[in-house]
MOPAC internal coordinates of N, CA, C and O (Angstrom, degrees):
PM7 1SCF
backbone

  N    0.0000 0     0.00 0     0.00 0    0    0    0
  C    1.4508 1     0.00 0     0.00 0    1    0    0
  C    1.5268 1   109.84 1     0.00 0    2    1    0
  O    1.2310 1   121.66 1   -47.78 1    3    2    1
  N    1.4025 1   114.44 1   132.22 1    3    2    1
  C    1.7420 1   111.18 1  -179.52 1    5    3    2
  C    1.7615 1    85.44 1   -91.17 1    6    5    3
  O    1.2310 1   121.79 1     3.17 1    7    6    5
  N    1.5598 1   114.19 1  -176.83 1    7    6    5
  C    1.5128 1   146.86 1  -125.00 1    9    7    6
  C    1.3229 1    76.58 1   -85.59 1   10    9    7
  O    1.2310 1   112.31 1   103.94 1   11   10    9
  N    1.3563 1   132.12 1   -76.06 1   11   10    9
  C    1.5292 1   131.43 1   162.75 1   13   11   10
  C    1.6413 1   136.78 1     4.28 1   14   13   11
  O    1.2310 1   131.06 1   131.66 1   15   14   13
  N    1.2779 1    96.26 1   -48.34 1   15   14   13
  C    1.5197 1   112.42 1  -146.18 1   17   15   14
  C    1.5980 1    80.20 1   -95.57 1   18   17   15
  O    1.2310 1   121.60 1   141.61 1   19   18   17
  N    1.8674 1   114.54 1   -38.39 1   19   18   17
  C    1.0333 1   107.80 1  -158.36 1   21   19   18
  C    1.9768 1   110.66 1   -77.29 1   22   21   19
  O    1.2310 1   135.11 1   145.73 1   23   22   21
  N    1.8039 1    88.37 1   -34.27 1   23   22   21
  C    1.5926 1    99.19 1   172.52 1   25   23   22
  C    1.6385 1   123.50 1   -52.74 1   26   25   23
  O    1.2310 1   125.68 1   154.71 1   27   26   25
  N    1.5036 1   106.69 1   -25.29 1   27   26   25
  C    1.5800 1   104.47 1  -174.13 1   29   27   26
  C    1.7083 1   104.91 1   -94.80 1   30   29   27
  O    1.2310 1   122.77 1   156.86 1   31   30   29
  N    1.5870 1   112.31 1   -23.14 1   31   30   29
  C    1.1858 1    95.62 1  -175.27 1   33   31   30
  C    1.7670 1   125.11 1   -71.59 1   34   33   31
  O    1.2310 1   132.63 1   166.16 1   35   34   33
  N    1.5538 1    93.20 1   -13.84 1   35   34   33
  C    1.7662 1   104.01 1  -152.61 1   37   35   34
  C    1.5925 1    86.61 1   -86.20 1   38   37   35
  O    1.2310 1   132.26 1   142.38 1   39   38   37
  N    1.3950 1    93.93 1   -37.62 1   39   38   37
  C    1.9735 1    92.28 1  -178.24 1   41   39   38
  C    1.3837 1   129.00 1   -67.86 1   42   41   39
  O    1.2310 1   130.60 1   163.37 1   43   42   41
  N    1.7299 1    97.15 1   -16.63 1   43   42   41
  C    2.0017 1    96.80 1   168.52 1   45   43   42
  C    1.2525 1   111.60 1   -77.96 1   46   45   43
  O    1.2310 1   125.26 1   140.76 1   47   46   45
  N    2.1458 1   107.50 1   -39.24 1   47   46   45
  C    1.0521 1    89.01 1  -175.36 1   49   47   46
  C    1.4593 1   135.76 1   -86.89 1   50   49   47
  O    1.2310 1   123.70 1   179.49 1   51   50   49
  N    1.4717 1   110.51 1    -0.51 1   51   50   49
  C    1.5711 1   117.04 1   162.14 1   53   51   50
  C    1.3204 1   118.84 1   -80.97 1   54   53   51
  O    1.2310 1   116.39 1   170.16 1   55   54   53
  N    1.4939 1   124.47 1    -9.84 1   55   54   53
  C    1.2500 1   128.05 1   163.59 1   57   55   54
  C    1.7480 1   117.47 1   -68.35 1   58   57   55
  O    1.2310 1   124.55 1   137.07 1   59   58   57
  N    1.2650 1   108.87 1   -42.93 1   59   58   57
  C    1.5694 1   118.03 1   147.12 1   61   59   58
  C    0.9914 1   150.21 1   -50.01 1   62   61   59
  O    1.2310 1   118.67 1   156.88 1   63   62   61
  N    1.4161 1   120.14 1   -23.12 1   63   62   61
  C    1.1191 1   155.75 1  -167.05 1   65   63   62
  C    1.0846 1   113.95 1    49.85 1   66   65   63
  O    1.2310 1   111.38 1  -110.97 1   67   66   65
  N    1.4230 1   133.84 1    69.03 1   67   66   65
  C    1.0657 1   169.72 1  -132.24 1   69   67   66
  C    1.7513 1   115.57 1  -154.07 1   70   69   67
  O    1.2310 1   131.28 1  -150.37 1   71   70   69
  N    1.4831 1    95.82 1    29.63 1   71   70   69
  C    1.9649 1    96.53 1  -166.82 1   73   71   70
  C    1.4373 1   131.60 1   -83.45 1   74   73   71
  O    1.2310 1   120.83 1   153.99 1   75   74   73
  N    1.6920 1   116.02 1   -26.01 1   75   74   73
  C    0.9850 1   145.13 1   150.19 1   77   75   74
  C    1.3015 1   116.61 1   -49.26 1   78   77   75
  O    1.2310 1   116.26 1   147.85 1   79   78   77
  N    1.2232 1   124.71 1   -32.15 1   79   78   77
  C    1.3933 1   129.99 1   175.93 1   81   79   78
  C    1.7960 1   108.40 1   -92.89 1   82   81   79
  O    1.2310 1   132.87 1   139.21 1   83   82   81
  N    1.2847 1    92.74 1   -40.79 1   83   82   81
  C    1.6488 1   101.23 1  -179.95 1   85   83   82
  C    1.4303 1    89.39 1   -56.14 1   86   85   83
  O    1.2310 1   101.74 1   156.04 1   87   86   85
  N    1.1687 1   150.92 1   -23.96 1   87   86   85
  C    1.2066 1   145.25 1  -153.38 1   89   87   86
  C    1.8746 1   119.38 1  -103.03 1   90   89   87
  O    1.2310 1   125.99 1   149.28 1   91   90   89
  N    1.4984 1   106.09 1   -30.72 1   91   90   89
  C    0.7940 1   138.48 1   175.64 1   93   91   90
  C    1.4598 1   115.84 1   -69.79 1   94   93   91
  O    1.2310 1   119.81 1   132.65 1   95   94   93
  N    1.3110 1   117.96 1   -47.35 1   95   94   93
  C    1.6791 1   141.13 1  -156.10 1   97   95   94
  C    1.5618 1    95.71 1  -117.94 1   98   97   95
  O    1.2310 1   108.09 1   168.92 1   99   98   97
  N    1.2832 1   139.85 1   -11.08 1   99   98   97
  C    1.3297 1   128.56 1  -162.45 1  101   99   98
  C    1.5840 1   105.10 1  -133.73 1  102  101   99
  O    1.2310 1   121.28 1   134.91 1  103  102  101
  N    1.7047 1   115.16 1   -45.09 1  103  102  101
  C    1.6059 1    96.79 1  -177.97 1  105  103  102
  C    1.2392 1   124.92 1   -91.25 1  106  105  103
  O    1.2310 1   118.33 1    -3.36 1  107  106  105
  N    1.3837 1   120.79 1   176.64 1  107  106  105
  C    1.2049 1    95.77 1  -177.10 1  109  107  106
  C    1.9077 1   111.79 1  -107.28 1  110  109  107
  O    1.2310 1   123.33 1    26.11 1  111  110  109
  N    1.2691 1   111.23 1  -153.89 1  111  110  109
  C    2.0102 1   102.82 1  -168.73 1  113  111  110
  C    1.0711 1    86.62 1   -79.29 1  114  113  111
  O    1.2310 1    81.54 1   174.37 1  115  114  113
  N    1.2240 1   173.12 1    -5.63 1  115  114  113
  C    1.2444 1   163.88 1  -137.31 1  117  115  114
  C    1.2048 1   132.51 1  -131.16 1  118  117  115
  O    1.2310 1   128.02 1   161.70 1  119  118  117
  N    1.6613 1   102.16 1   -18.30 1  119  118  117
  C    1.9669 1   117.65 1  -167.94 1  121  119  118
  C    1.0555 1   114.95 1   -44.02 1  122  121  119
  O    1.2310 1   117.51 1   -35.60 1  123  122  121
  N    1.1235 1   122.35 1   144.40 1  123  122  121
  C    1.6186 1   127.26 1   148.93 1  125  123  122
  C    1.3060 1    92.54 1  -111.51 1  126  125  123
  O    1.2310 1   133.71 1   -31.16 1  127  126  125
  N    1.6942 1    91.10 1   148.84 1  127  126  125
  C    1.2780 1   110.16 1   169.94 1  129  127  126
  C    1.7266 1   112.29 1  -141.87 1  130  129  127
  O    1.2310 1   122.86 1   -78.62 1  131  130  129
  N    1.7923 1   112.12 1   101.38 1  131  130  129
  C    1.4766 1    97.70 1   161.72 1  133  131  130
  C    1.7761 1   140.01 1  -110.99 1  134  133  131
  O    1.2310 1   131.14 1   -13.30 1  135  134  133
  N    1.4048 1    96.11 1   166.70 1  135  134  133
  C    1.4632 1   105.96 1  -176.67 1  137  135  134
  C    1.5834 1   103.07 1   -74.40 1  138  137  135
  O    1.2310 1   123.68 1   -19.59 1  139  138  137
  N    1.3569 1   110.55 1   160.41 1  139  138  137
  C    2.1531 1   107.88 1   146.26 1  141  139  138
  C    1.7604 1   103.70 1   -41.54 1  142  141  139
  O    1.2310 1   128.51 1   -60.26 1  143  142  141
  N    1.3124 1   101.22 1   119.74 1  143  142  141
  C    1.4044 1   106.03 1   146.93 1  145  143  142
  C    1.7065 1   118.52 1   -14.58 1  146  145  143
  O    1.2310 1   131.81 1   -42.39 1  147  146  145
  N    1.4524 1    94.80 1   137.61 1  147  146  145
  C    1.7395 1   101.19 1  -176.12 1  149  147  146
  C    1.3649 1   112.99 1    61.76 1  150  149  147
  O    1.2310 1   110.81 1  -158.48 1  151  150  149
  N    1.0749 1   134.90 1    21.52 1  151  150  149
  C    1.1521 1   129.88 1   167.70 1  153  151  150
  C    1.5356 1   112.65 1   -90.23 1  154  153  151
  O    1.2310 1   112.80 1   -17.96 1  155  154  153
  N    1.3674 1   131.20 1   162.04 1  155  154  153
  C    1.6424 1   115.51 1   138.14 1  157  155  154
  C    1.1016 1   140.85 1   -25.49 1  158  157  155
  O    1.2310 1   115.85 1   -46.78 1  159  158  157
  N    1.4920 1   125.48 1   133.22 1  159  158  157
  C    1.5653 1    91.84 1  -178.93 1  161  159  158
  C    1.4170 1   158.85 1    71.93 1  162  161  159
  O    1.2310 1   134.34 1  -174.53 1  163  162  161
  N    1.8732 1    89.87 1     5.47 1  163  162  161
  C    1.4775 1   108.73 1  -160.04 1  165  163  162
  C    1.2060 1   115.19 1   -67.41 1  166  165  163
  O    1.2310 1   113.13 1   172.34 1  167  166  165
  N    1.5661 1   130.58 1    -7.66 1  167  166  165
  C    0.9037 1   110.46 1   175.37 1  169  167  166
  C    1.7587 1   101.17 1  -149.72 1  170  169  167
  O    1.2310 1   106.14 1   -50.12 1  171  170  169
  N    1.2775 1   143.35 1   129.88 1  171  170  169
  C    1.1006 1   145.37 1  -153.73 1  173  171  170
  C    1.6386 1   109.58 1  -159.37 1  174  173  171
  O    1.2310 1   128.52 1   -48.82 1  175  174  173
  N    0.9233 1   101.18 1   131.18 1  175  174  173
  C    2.1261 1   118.29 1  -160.78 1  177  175  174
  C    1.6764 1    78.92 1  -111.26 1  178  177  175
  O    1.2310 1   124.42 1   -10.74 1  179  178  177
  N    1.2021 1   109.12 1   169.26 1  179  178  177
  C    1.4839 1   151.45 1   159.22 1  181  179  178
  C    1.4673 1   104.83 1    62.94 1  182  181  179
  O    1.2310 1   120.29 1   -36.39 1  183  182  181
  N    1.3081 1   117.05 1   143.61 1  183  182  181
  C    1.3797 1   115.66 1   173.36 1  185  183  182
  C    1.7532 1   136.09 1   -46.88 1  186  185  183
  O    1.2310 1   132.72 1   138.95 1  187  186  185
  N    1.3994 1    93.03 1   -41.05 1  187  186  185
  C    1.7666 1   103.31 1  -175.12 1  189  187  186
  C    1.7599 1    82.09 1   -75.50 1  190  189  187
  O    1.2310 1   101.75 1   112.02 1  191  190  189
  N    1.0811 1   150.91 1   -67.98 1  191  190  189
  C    1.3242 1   129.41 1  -163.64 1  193  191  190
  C    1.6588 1   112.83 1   -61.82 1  194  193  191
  O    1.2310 1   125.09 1   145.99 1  195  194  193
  N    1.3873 1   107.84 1   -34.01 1  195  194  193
  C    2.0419 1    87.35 1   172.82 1  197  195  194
  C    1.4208 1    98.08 1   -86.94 1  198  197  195
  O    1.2310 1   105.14 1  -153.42 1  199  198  197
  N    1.2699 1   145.11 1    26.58 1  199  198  197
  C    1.7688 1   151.77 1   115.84 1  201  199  198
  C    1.1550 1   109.55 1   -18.58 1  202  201  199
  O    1.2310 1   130.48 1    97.81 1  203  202  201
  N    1.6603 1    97.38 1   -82.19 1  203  202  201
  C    1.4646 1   128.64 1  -155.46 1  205  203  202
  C    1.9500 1    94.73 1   -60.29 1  206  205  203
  O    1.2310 1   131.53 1   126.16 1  207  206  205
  N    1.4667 1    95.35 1   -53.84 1  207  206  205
  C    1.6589 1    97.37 1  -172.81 1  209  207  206
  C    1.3655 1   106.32 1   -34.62 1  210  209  207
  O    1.2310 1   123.11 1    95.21 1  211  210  209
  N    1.5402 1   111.64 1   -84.79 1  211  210  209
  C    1.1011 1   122.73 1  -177.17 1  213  211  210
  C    1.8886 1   120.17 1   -46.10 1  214  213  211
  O    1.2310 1   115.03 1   175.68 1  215  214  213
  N    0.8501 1   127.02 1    -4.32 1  215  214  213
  C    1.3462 1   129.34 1  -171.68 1  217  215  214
  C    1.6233 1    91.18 1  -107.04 1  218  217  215
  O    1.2310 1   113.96 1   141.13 1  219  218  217
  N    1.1347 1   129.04 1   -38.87 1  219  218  217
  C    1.3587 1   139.77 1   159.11 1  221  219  218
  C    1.2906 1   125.10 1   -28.16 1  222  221  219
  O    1.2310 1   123.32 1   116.24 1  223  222  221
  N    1.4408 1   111.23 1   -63.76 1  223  222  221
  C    1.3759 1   146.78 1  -155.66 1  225  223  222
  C    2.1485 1    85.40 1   -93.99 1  226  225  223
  O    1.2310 1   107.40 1   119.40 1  227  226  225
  N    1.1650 1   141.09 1   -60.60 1  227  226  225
  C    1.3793 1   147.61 1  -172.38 1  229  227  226
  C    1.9923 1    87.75 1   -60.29 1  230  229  227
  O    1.2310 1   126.51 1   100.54 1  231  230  229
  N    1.0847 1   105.09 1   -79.46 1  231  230  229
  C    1.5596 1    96.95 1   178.48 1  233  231  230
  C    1.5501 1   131.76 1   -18.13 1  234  233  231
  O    1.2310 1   130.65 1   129.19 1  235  234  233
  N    1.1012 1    97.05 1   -50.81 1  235  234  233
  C    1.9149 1   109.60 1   179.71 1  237  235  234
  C    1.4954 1    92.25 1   -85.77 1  238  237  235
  O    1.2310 1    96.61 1  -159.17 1  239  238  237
  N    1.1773 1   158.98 1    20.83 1  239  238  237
  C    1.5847 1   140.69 1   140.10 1  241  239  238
  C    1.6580 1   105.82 1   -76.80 1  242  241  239
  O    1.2310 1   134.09 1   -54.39 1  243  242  241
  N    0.8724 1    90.36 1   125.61 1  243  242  241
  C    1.5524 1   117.45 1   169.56 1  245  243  242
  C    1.4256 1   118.08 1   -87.32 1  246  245  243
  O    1.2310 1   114.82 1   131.34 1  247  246  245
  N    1.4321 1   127.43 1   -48.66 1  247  246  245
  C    1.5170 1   145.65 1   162.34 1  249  247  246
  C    1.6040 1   118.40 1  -141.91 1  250  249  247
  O    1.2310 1   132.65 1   -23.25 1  251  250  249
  N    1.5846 1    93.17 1   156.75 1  251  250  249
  C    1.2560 1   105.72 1  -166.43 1  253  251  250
  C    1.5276 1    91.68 1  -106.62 1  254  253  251
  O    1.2310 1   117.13 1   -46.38 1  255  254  253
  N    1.3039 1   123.06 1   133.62 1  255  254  253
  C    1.6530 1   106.34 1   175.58 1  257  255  254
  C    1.5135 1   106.82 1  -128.10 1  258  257  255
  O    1.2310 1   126.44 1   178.01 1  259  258  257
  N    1.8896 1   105.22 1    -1.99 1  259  258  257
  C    1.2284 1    81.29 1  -172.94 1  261  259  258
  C    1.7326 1   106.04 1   169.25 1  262  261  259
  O    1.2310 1   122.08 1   -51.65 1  263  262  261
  N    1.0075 1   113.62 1   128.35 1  263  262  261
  C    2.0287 1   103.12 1   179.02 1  265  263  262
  C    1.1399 1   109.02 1   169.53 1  266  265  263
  O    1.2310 1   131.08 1   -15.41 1  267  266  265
  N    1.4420 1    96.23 1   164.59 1  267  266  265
  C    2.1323 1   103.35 1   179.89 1  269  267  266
  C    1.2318 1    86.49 1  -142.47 1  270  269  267
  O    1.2310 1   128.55 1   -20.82 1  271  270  269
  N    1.8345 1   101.14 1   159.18 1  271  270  269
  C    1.5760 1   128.91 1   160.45 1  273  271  270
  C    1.1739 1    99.36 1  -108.07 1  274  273  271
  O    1.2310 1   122.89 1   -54.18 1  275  274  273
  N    1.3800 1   112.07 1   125.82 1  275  274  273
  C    1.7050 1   103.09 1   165.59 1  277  275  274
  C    1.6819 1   120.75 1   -80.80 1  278  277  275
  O    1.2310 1   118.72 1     6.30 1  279  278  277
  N    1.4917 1   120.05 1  -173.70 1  279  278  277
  C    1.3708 1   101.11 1  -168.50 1  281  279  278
  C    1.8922 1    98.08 1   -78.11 1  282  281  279
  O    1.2310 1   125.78 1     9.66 1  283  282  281
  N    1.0624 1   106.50 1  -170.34 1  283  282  281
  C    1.7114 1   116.05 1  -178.25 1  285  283  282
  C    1.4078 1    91.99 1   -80.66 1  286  285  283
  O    1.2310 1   122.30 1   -14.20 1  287  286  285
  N    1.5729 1   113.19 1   165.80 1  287  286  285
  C    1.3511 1   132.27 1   165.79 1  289  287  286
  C    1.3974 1    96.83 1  -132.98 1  290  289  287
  O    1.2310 1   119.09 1   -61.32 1  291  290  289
  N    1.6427 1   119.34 1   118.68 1  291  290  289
  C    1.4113 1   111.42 1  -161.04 1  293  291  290
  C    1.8034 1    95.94 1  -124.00 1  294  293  291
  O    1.2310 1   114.03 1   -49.23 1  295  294  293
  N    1.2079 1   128.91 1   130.77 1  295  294  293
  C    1.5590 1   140.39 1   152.15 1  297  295  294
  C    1.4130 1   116.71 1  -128.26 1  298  297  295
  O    1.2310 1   122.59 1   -47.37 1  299  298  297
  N    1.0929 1   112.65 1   132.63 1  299  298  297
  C    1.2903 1   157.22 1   179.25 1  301  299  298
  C    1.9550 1    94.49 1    36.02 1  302  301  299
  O    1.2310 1   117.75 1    84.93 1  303  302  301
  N    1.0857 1   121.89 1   -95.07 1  303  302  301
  C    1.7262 1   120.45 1  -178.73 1  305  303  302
  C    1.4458 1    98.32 1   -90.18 1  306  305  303
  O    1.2310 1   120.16 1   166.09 1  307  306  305
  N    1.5593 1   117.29 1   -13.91 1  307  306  305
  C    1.7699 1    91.45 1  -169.75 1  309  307  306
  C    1.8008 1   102.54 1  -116.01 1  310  309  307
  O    1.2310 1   124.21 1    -7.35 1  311  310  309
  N    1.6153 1   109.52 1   172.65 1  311  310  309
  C    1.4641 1   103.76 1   176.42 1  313  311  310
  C    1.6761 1    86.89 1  -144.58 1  314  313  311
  O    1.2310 1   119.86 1   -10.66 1  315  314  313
  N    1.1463 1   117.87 1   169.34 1  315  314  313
  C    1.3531 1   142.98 1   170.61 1  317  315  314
  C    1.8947 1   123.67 1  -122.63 1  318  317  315
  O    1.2310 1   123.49 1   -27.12 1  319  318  317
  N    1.0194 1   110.91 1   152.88 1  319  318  317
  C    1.7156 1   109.61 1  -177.16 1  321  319  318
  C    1.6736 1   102.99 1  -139.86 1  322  321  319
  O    1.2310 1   119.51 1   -19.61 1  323  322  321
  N    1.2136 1   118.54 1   160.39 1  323  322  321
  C    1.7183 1   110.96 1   176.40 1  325  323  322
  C    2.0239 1    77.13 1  -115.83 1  326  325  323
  O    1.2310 1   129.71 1   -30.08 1  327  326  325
  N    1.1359 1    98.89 1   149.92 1  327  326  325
  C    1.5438 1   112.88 1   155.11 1  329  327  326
  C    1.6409 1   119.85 1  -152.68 1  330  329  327
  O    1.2310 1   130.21 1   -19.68 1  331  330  329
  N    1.1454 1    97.91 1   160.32 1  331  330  329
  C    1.7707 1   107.47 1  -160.04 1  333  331  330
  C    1.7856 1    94.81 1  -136.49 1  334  333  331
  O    1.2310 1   127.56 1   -52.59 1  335  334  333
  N    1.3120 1   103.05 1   127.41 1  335  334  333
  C    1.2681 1   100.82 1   176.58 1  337  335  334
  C    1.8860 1   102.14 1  -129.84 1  338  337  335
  O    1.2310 1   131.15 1   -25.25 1  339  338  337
  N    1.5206 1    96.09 1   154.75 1  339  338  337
  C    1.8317 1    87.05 1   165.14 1  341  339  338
  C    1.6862 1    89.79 1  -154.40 1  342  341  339
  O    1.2310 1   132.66 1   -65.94 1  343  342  341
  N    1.3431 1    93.15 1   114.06 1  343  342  341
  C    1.8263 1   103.51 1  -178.50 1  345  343  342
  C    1.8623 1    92.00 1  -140.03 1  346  345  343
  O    1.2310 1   137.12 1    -5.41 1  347  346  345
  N    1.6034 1    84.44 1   174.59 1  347  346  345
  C    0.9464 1    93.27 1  -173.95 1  349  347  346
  C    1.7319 1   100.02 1  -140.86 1  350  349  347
  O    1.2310 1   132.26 1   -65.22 1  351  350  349
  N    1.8308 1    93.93 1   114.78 1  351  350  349
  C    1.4898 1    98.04 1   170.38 1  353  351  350
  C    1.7269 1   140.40 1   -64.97 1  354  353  351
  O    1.2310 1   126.23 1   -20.20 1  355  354  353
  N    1.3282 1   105.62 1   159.80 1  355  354  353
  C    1.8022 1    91.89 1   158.54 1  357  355  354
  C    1.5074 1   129.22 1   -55.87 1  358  357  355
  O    1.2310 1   134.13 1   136.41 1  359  358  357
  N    1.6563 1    90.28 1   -43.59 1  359  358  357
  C    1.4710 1    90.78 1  -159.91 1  361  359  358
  C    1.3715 1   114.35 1   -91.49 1  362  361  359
  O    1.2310 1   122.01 1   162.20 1  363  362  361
  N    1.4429 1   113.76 1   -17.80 1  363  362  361
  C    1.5825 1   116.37 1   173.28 1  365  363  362
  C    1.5792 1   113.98 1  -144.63 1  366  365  363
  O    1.2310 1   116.34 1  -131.22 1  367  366  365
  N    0.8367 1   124.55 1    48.78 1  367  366  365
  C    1.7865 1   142.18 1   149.33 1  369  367  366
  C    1.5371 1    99.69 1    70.39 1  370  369  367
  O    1.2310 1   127.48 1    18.32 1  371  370  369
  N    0.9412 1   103.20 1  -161.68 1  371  370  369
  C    1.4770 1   110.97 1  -177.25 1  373  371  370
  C    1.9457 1   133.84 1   -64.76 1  374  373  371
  O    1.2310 1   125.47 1   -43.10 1  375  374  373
  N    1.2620 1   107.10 1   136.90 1  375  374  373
  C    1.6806 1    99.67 1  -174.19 1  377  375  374
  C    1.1694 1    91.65 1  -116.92 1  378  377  375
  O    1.2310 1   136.36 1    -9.39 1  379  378  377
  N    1.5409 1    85.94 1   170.61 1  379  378  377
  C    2.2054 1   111.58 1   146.85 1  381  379  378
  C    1.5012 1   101.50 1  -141.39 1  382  381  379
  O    1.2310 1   143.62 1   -76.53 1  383  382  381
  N    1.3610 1    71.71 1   103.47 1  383  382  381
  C    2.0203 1    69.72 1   150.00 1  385  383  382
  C    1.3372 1    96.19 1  -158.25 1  386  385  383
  O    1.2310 1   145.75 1   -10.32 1  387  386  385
  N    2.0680 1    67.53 1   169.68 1  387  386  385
  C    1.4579 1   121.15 1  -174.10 1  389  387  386
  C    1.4768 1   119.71 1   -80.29 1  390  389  387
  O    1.2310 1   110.14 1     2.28 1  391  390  389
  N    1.3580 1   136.13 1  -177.72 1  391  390  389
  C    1.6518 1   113.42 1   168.98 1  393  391  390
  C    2.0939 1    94.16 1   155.73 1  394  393  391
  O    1.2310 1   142.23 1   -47.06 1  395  394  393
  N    1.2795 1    74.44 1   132.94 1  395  394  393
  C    1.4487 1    85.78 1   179.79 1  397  395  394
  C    1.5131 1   103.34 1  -125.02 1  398  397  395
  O    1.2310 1   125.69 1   -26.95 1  399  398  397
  N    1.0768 1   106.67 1   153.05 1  399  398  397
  C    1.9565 1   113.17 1  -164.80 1  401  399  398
  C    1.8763 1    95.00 1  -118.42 1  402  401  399
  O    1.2310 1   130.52 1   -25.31 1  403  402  401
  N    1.1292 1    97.31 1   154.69 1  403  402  401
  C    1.7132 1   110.37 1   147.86 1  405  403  402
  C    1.1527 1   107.83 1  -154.73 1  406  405  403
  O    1.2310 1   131.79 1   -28.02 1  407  406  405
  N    1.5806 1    94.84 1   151.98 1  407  406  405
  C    1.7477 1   111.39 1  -172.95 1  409  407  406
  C    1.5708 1   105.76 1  -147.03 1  410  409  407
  O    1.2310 1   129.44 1   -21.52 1  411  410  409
  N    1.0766 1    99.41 1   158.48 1  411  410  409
  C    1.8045 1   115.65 1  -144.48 1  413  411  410
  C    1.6754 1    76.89 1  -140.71 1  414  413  411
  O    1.2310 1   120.86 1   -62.61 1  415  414  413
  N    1.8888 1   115.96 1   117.39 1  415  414  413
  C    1.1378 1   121.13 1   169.32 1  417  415  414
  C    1.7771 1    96.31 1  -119.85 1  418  417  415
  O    1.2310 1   120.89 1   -38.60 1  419  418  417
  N    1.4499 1   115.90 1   141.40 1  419  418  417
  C    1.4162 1   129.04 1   144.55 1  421  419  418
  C    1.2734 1   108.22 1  -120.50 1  422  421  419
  O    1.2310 1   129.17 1   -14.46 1  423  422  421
  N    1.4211 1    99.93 1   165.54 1  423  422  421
  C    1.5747 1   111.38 1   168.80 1  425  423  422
  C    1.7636 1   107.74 1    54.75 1  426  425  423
  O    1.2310 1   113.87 1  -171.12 1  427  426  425
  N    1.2891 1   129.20 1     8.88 1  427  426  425
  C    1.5986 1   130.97 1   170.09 1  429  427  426
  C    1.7670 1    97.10 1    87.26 1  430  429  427
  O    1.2310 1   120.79 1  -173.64 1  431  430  429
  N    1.1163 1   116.10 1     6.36 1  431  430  429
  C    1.5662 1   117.77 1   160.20 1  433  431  430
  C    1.4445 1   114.41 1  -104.89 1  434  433  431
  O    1.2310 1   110.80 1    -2.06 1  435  434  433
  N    1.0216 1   134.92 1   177.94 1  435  434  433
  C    1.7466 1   170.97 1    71.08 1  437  435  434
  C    1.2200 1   101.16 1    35.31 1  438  437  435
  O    1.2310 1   105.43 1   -78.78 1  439  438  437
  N    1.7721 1   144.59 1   101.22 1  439  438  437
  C    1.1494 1   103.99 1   135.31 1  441  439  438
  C    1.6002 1   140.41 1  -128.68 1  442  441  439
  O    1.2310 1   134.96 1  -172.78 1  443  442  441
  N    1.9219 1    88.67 1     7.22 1  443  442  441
  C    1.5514 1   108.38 1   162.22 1  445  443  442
  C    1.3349 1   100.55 1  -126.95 1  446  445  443
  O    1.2310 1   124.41 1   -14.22 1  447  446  445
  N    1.4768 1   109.13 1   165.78 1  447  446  445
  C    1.1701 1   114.02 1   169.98 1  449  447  446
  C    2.2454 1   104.63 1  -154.08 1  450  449  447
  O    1.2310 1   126.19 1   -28.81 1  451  450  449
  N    1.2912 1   105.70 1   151.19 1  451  450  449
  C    1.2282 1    96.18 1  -162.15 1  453  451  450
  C    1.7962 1    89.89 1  -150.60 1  454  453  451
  O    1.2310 1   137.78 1   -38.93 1  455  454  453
  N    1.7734 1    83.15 1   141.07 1  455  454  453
  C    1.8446 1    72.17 1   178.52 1  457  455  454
  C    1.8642 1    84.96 1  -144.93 1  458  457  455
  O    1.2310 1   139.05 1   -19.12 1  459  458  457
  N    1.3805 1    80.68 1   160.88 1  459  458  457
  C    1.6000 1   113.24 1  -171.81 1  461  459  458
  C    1.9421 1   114.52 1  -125.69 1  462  461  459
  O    1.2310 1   120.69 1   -70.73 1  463  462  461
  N    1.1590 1   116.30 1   109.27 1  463  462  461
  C    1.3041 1   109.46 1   178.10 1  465  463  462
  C    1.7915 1   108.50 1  -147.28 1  466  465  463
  O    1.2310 1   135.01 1     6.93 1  467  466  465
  N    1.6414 1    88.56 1  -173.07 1  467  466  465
  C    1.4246 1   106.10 1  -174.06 1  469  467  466
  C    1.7447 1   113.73 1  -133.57 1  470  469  467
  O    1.2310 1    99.82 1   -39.91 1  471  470  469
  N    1.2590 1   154.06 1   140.09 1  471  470  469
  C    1.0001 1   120.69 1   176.05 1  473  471  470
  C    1.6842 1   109.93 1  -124.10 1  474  473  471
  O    1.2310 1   110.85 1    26.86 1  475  474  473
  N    1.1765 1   134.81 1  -153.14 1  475  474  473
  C    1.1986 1   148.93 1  -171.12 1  477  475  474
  C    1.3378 1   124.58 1  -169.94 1  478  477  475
  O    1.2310 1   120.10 1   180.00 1  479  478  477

């Protein structure tokens, strides 16, 4: 799959909620994936651990109340997405946020990924 193929697939299937799998089928053994500075987790190598992250992070939602992926914006190896979420966790009640991603594909995989947000 070129950068494209890979940008539309990850976005149906996180539009599905399908992310764990997007994860499975899309990155490659190698990903890094970081947060904003100071966050949890800010910075995490290998696929089965941005797994675990993300399976982490799905666990502590309590409700879904609400969000969009926008479509990809794709150049040359990398693409970008806007997403908006408003859930509401276990451990600290309800959000909104904002958050914009980038992802860096070779070889028709995943192998950075970087996100940028705000919350409420």
């Amino acid at each position: 799959m070129n950068t494209k193929d890979v940008a539309q697939q990850w976005t149906q299937m996180c539009r599905e909620g399908k992310n764990l799998d997007c994860i499975n089928e899309l990155y490659a053994e190698n990903v890094t994936s970081r947060e904003m500075p100071g966050m949890p987790d800010e910075i995490v190598s290998g696929k089965q651990n941005v797994w675990n992250k993300n399976k982490e992070w799905l666990d502590n939602v309590a409700e879904w109340h609400g969000g969009e992926i926008s479509e990809p914006t794709v150049t040359n190896n990398h693409f970008t997405s806007k997403m908006t979420f408003d859930v509401t966790f276990k451990d600290r009640g309800r959000q909104q946020m904002e958050e914009v991603a980038v992802f860096e594909v070779k070889d028709g995989k995943i192998t950075n990924e970087q996100f940028f947000y705000s919350m409420e």
